[in-house]
Structure formats: structure tokens, C-alpha cells
C-alpha positions in Angstrom: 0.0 0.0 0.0 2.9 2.5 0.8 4.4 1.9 -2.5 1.3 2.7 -4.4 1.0 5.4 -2.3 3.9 6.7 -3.0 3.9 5.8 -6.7 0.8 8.2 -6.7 2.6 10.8 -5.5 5.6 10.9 -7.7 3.0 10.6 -10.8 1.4 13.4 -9.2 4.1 15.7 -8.9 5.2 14.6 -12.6 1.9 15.8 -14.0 1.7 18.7 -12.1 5.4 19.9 -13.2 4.1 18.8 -16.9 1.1 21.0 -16.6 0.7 24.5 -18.8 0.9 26.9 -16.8 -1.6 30.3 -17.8 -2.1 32.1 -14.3 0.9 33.1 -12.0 -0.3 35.0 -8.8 2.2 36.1 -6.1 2.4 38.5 -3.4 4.9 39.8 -0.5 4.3 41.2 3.2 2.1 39.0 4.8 1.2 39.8 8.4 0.1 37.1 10.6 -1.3 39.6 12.9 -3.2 41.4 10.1 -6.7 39.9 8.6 -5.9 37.1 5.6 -9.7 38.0 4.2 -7.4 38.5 0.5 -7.2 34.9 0.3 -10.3 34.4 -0.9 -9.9 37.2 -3.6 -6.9 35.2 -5.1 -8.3 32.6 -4.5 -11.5 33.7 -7.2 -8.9 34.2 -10.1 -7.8 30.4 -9.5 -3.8 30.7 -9.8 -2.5 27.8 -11.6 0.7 28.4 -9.2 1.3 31.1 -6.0 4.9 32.6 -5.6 5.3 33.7 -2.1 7.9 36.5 -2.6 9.4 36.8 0.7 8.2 38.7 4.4 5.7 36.0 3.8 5.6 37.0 7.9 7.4 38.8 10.6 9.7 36.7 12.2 12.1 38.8 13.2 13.8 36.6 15.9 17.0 34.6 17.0 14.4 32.1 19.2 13.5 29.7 16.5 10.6 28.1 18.8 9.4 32.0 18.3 9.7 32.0 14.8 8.0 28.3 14.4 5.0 30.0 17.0 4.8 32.7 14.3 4.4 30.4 11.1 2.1 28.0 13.1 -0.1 31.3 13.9 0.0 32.5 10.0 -0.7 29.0 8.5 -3.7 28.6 11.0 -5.8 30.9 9.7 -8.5 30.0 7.8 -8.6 31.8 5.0 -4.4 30.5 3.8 -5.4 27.0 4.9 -8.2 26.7 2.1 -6.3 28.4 -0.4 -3.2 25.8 -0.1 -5.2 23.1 0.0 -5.4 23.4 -3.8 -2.9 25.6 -4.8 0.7 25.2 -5.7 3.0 27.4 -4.4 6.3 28.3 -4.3 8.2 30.6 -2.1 11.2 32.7 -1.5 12.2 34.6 1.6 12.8 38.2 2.7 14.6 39.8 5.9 11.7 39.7 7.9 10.8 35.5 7.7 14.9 35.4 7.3 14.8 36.3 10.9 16.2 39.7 11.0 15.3 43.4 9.6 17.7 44.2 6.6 19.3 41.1 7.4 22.4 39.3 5.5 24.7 36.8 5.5 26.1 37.9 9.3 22.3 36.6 10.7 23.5 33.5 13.2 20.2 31.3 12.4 19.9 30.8 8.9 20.2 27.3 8.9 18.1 27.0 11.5 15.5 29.5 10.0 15.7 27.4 6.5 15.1 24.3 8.2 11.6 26.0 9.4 10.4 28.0 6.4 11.1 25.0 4.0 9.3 22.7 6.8 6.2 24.9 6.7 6.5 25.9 2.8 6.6 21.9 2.2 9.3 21.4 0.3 10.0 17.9 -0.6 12.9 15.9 1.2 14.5 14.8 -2.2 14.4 18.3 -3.1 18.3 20.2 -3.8 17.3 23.0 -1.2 17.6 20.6 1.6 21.4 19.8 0.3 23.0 22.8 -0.1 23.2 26.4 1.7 20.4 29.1 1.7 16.9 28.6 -0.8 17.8 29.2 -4.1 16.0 27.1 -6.6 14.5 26.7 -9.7 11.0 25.0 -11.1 10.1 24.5 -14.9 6.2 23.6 -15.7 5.0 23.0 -18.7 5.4 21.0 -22.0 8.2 22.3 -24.6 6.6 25.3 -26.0 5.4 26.5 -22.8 7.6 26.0 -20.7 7.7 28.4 -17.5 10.8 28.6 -15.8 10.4 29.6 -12.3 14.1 30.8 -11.0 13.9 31.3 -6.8 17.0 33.6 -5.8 18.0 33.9 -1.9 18.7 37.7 -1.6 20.1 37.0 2.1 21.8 34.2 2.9 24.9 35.4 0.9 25.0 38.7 1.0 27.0 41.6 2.5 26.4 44.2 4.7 25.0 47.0 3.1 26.7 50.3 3.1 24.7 53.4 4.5 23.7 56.8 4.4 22.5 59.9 6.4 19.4 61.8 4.7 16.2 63.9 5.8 14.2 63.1 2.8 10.7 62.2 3.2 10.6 58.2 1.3 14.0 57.6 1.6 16.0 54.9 2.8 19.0 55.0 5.0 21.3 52.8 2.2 23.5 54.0 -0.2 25.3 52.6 -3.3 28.0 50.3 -2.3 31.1 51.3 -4.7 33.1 48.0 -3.1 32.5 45.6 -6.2 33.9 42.3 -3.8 30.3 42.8 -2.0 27.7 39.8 -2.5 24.4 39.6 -3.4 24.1 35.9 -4.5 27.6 34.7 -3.1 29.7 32.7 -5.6 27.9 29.2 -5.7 24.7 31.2 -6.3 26.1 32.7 -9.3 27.2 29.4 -10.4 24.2 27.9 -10.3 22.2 31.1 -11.7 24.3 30.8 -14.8 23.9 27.2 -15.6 19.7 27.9 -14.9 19.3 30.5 -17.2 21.1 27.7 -20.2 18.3 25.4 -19.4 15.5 25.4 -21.8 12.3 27.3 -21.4 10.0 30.0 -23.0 9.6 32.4 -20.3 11.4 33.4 -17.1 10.1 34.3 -14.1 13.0 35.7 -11.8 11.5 35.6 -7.9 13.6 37.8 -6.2 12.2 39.4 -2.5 13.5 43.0 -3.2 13.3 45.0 -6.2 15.6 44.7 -9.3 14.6 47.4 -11.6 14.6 50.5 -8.8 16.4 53.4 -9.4 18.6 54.3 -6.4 16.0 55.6 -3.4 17.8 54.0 0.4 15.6 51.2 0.1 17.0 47.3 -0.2 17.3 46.8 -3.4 20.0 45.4 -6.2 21.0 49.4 -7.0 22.5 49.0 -3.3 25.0 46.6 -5.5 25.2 48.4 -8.9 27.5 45.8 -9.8 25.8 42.8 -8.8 22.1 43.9 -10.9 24.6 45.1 -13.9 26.4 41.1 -13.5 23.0 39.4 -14.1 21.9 41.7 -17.1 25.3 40.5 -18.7 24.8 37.0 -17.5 21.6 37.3 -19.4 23.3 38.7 -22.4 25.8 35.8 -22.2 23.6 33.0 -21.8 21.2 34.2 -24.3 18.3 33.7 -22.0 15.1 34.9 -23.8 11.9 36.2 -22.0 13.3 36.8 -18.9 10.4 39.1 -16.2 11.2 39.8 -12.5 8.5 39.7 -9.9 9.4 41.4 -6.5 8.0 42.7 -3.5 9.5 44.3 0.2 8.0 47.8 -0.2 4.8 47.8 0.5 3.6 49.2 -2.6 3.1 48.3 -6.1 4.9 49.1 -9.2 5.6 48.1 -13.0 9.3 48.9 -13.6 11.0 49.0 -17.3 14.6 49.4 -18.2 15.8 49.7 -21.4 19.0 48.1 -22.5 21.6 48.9 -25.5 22.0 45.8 -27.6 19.4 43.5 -25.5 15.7 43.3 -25.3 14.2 45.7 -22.5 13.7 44.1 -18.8 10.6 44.5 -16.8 10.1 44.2 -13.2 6.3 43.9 -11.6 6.7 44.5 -7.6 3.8 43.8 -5.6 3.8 44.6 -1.6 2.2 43.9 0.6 -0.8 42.0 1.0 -2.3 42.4 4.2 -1.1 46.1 4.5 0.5 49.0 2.4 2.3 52.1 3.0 1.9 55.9 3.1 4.1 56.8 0.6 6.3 55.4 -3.0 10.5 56.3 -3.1 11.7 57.9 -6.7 12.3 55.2 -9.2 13.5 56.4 -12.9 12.4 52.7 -13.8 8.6 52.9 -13.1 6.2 53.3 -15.8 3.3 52.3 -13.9 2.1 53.0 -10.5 3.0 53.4 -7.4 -0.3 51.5 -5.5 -0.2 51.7 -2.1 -2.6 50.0 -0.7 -3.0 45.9 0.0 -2.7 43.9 -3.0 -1.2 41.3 -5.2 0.3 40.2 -8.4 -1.3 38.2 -11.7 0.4 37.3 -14.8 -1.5 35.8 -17.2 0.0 33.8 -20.4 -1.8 33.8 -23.7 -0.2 30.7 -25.8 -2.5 30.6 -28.4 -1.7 32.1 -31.8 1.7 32.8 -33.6 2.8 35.2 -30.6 2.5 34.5 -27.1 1.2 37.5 -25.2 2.2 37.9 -21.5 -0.2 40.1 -19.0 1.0 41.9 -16.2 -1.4 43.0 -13.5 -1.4 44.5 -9.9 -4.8 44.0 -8.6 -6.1 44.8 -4.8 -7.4 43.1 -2.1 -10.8 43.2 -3.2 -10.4 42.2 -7.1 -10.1 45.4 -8.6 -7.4 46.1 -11.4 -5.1 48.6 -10.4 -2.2 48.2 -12.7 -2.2 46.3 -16.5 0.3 46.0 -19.1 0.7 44.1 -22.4 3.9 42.3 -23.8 4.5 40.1 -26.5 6.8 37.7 -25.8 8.4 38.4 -29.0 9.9 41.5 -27.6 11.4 39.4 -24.8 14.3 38.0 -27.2 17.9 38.7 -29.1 
């Protein structure tokens, strides 16, 4: 019986990595504190697959019997519990379920802290994030043609200290550039393994990364804290030759589409969506953003047209009660060399 069982299980898993994916929903800054009513509004698009982008709660905490109290308080409530039941998800983290506020690489309990989100995010016990350090990973659904290429960076584990800066402006952070190019974001395996991903086939990908990519310099977390790290990944994507590459991010507690265009490579997009249960008074300066800022509760969609001779790709911020808030259109045709 345990071996049909389990046989079951691994077909399962097969299919559902074989499955077309058309519906992406995600999201970032989840309170467990805070009502989880917007559950059920994700829940009425019917997501083919969730991507939890990090501050999926607020840990914030050495004591890892804490931290586990706080997850077990989060996944209780009602409205999460239904929605998982039939929806897959994947997740990365951010400082605050890291265990520390702007935290890096210097946090003492990141294994520790791993151990609990990928106990509570269910990841299975054959899977590589249980064998090496931090949560990067990647997932690919789909049949060859529509293949989705989910790519799951760990913003925290690996990286440095950031380097600061004193200023009185109103929505502005207390980071600065960091001109010191031997600074991490990924740490060197990360890279590694970043590079080899993007040579693996597939027709779109999704780059989950917890803070934002495309951001012009504001003090906030962000890759323009490592200028040279965000300008290494858009020439690993030039070398590689990885076509239709978004990024989905969240951390800010507001909502944005971000576009930047690049000499001699097709233009990179970034949606951010933050947070869900709450949002925030104000947006910082971004030369990148083309729509928005929202700043109230809501969520991410991304919505994949394969029929017909291009695939179109829609990008949406909508809030906590179903309403569209932010849209844009983009043949994937545009998303190659």
C-alpha cells in the first residue's frame, strides 16, 4: 500500500510539473497579525501556481521556537489554509521571515530559520534546497513550447552588509550605493548555479527575487544598493542568451511596474507587488517605473496567452478586493535577441 501510495505521489508531482501553466499570482508582506480575508480574492482568479515572494511574515527573531509559533499562527488561519489546499506554491524569503530586519549573511540562524520555512512551505525531502546552503532554486512547468521557468534567488543568505547613508528626505531609505564591487548579493555558488539555470530550456522566465531589481537608487533594499551585482545578471543574461526573462518582486509595501531599457538586449521588466495584508503611506523615486506606485493591499497576476503565432504575456497588480489597479501588455516576441 505504501508503495502505491507513493507511486501516486511521484505521478502526481510529474503531472503537475508537466502541466501548462496560464495564471501566475504572487504576493509579499504578509502579516500574521493582520486579517488574511485576501485569500479568498486570489483565490476567485484560481492561480495555476502562488509565488510567495518573501516577508511571507514577521519573524524577526533569533528564538527559532518564536519564529516556528509565528508560522504555526499564520498557517492557522482559515482563510491560507483553504487556499493551499489546492494551490501550488512556491516561495522565496525576505529579511523579515529570514529572521532579521535588513538582514544578510552575518544573521547567526539561517540554517536554522531554512530548516523552518522550507518545513512549513513543504518542500520535498528529495528536493536540492535541503542539500545545499540558503533557498535558491528553480522550477520548470510545462510541456516544450510552454515552458515556465520559475528561477527562486536567496537575496540574504549570501550577502553583504550594506553600506549606508544619512538623509532627511521624506521616502527615503538610509542605504547607499556600495562602490566595493567584492560585496555579494548571490555569493559565488549562487552565481554558479544562476548561470547554468538560465542555459536550461524554457519560453519564459520568471526571476522571484524578495527585493526590487529594476529601482532606481531611493535607500531602500534593493539590487541598486549593489550596482554591480544587478549590472552582472543583465550580462549573464546577455551571455547566456536567456530569452523572455520578467522579474517579480515585492518588500515595499507598494506596487509598481518597472522597465529598463538596455543597448544591444531586449528591455527588462520588473512587476513589484507589496504587501498583502497592508500597504504604506508613501512610494520612493524610481526612474524605472512606468506604472504605478499603489499603495494599498494587493497582489500580483500574470496571465499567459499561448495561443496564436505570438505568445502574449499580461501583467497586472490588482487589490485586495479584485479590482485592477495596474495592466500592461507584452508580446513575448519583444522578450528575445
Amino acid at each position: 500500500m505504501k508503495a502505491i501510495l507513493l507511486f501516486g505521489l511521484i505521478l502526481w508531482c510529474a503531472l503537475s510539473y508537466s502541466q501548462n501553466i496560464s495564471r501566475i499570482a504572487f504576493g509579499s508582506c504578509i502579516s500574521q497579525d493582520n486579517s488574511q480575508e485576501v485569500w479568498y480574492t486570489v483565490d476567485s482568479f484560481k492561480p495555476d501556481v502562488f509565488v510567495f515572494l518573501g516577508d511571507n511574515l514577521y519573524g524577526d527573531t533569533e528564538d527559532m521556537a518564536l519564529l516556528r509559533q509565528k508560522y504555526e499562527k499564520l498557517f492557522g488561519k482559515v482563510p491560507l489554509q483553504r487556499f493551499l489546499q489546492h494551490t501550488k506554491t512556491l516561495a522565496v524569503w525576505d529579511d523579515h521571515d529570514y529572521g532579521v530586519n535588513d538582514g544578510g549573511k552575518e544573521y547567526p540562524k539561517k540554517v536554522e530559520s531554512k530548516n523552518i520555512f522550507l518545513e512549513f512551505f513543504k518542500e520535498p525531502k528529495d528536493s536540492d534546497r535541503w542539500k545545499h546552503e540558503g533557498i535558491y532554486h528553480s522550477v520548470t512547468m510545462g510541456e516544450p513550447g510552454k515552458r515556465v521557468q520559475f528561477i527562486l534567488l536567496d537575496n540574504r543568505t549570501f550577502r553583504d552588509p550594506l553600506c549606508r547613508v544619512t538623509t532627511d528626505e521624506d521616502c527615503y531609505g538610509e542605504y547607499g550605493p556600495c562602490e566595493d564591487k567584492s560585496k555579494t548579493m548571490l555569493g559565488a555558488e549562487q552565481w554558479q548555479w544562476l548561470e547554468n539555470t538560465l542555459q536550461q530550456p524554457a519560453e519564459i522566465r520568471l526571476v522571484c527575487t524578495s527585493t526590487q531589481f529594476l529601482v532606481d537608487f531611493n535607500g531602500w533594499e534593493a539590487w541598486a544598493n549593489l550596482p554591480h551585482e544587478r549590472q552582472r545578471f543583465i550580462d549573464l543574461i546577455k551571455k547566456t542568451k536567456a530569452e523572455g526573462v520578467f522579474f517579480i518582486s515585492g518588500d515595499l509595501h507598494y506596487a509598481e511596474l518597472s522597465k529598463m531599457v538596455i543597448p544591444g538586449q531586449y528591455n527588462l521588466f520588473d512587476l513589484t507587488s507589496s504587501g498583502m495584508t497592508h500597504g504604506h503611506s508613501c512610494a520612493g523615486e524610481n526612474q524605472y517605473r512606468i506604472k504605478g506606485a499603489y499603495m494599498k493591499p494587493n497582489f500580483g497576476l500574470i496571465d499567459i496567452n499561448w495561443k496564436g503565432k505570438d505568445t502574449e504575456v499580461q501583467l497586472r497588480i490588482v487589490d485586495d478586493k479584485g479590482k485592477l489597479k495596474i495592466e500592461h501588455l507584452i508580446p513575448l516576441s519583444e522578450l528575445k535577441f
